[in-house]
C-alpha positions as CSV (number, residue, x, y, z in Angstrom):
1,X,-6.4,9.9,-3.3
2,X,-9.1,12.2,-4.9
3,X,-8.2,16.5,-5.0
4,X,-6.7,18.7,-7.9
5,X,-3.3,18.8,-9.1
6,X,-1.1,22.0,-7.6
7,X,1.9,22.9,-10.0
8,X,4.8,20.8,-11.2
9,X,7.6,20.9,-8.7
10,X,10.8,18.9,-8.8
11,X,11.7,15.8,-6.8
12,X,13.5,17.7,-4.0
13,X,10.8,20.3,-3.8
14,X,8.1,17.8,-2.8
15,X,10.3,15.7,-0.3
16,X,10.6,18.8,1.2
17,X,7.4,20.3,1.3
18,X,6.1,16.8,2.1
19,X,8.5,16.3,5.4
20,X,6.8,19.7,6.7
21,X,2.9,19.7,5.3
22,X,0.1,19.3,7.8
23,X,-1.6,16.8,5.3
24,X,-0.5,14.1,3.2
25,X,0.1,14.1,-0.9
26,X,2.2,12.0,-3.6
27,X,3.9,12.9,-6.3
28,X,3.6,11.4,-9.7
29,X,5.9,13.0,-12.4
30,X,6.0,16.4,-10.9
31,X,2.5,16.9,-10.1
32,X,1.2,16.9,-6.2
33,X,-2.0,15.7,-5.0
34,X,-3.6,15.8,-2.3
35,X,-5.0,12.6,-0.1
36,X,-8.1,12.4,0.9
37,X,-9.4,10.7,4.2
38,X,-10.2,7.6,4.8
39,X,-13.7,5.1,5.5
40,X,-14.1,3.1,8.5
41,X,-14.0,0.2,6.6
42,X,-10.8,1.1,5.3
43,X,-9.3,2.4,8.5
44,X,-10.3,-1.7,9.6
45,X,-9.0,-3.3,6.8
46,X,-5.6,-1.4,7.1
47,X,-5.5,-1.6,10.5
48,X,-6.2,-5.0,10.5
49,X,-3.6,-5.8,8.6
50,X,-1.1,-4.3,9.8
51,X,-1.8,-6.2,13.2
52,X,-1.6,-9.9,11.5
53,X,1.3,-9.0,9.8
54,X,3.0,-7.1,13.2
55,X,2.2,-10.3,15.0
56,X,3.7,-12.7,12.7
57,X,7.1,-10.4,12.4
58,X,8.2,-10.6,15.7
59,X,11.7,-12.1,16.6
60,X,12.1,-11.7,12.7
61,X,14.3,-9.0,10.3
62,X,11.2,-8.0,8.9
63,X,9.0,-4.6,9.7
64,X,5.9,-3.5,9.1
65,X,4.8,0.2,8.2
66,X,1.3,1.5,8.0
67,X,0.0,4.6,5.3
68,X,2.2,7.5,6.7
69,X,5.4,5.6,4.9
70,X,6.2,7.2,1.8
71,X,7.5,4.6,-1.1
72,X,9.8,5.5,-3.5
73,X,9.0,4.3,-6.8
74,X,12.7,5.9,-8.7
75,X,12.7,9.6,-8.7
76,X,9.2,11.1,-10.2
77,X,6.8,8.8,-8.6
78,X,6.5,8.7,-4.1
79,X,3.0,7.2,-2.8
80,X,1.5,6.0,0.3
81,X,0.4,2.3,0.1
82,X,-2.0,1.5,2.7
83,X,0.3,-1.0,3.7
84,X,4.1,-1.8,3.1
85,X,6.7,-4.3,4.7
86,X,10.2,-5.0,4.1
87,X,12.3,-7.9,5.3
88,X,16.4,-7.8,5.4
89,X,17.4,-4.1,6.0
90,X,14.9,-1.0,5.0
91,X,16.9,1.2,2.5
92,X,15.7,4.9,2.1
93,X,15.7,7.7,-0.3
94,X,18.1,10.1,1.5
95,X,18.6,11.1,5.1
96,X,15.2,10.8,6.1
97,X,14.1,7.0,6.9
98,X,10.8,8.5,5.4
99,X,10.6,7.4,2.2
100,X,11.1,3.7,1.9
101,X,12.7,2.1,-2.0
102,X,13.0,-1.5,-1.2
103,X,9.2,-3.0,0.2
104,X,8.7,-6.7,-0.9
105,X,5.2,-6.1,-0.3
106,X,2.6,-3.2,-0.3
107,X,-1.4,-3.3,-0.3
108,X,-3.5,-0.8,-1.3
109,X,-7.5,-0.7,0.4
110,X,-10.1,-0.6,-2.4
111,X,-12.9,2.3,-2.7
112,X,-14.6,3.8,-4.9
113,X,-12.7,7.2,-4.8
114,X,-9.1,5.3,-5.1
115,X,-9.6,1.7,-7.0
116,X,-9.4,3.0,-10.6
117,X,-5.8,4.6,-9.2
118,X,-4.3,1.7,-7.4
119,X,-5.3,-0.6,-10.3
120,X,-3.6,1.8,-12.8
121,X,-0.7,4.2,-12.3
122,X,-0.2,3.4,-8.9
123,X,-0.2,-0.7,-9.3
124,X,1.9,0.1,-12.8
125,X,4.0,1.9,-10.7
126,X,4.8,-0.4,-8.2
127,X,5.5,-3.2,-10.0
128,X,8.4,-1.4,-11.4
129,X,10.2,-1.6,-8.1
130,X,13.0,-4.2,-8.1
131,X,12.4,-5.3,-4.7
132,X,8.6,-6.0,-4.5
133,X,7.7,-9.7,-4.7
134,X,3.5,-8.5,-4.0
135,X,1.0,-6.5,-4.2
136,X,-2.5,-7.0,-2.6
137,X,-5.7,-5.3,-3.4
138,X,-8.6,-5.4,-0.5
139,X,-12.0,-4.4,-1.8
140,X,-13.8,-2.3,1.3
141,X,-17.1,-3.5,-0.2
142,X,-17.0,-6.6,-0.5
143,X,-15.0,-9.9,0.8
144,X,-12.9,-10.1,-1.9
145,X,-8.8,-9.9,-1.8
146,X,-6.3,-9.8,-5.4
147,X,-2.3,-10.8,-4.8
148,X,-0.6,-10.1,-7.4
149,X,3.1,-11.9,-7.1
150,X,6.1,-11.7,-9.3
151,X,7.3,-15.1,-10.4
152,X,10.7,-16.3,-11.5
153,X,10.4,-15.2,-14.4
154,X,9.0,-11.7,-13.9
155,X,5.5,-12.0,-14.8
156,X,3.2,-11.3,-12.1
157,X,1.0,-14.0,-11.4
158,X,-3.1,-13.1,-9.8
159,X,-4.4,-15.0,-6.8
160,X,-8.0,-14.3,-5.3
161,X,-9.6,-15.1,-2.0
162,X,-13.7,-13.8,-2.0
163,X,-14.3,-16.7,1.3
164,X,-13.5,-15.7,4.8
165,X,-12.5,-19.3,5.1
166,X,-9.8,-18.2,2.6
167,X,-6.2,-18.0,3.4
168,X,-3.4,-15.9,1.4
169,X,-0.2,-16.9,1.4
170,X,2.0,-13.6,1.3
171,X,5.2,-15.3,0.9
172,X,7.5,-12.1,0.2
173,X,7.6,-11.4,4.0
174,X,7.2,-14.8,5.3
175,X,2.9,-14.5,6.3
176,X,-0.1,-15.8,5.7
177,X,-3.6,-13.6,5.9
178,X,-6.3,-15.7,6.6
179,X,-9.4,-13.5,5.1
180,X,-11.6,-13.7,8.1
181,X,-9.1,-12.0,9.9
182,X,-8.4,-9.1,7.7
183,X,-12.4,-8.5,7.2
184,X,-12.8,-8.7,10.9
185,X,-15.4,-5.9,11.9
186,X,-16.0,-4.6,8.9
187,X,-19.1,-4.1,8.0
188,X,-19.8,-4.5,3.9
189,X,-21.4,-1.8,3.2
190,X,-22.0,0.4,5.6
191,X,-21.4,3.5,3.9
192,X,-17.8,2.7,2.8
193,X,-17.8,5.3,0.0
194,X,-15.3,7.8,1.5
195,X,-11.0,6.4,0.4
């Protein structure tokens, strides 16, 4: 997400907008910004991902979504994670089955452009939402993977992976990610500097 704040605008006004806009922004506290595309590297990683966890859903109550679903994080915060999944019954923000309030699990693709934002307001955000039990970061430059899970207690506990012989366990949604499959094709390095 790199591009220049537009006005402040309520809530309502930016569903709205949002639900008929040619391109994608969020909304932090009233301001809108725009998103920017997105590497190959990243496209892979996402992609990826959302293919292990697709495959180990079926037959179960859990779903999948890739970036175009909007997460509600109360009111004055609505991002795309790279990356979200629910189990049990989605609930959404309003009549539209848009904007998704209960994930159990989002991930966000590292860059350049967007790591200092997914490891601050956006992570900060995020783990304000009841429901989520994790939160994985995927660096595009390097094999290297950060879940973050909330324990018992609340506190959010960090696991790493930086082996492709790895595995992460991504028990919110029932999964596991082994690292060599979510780094399959990509190619560190290879000019991975766009989001």
């Amino acid at each position: 997400m790199a591009a220049s704040p537009i006005t402040f605008i309520s809530p309502e006004q930016y569903l709205e907008m949002e639900r008929e806009a040619e391109y994608k922004s969020e909304y932090y506290e009233g301001e809108v910004v725009a998103m920017s595309g997105a590497s190959r590297a990243h496209n892979l990683l996402a992609g990826n991902l959302i293919g292990e966890l697709r495959q180990q859903m079926r037959g179960r109550s859990c779903e999948a979504y890739p970036g175009d679903m909007r997460v509600s994080i109360g009111r004055q915060r609505y991002f795309y994670p790279d990356v979200s999944a629910v189990c049990g019954e989605p609930k959404f923000a309003d009549h539209s089955p848009d904007t998704l309030q209960n994930p159990a699990f989002v991930a966000g693709i590292l860059s350049p452009a967007t790591e200092r934002l997914d490891r601050g307001y956006k992570a900060e955000g995020y783990r304000r939402i009841e429901s989520l039990r994790q939160y994985l970061l995927a660096s595009q430059d390097h094999v290297h993977v950060e879940l973050y899970t909330r324990g018992e207690d609340g506190k959010w506990i960090l696991t790493e992976a930086s082996s492709k012989e790895d595995t992460v366990e991504l028990d919110s949604i029932g999964c596991r990610l082994k690292v060599a499959d979510l780094y399959e094709k990509v190619r560190i390095g290879e000019g991975n500097t766009a989001a």
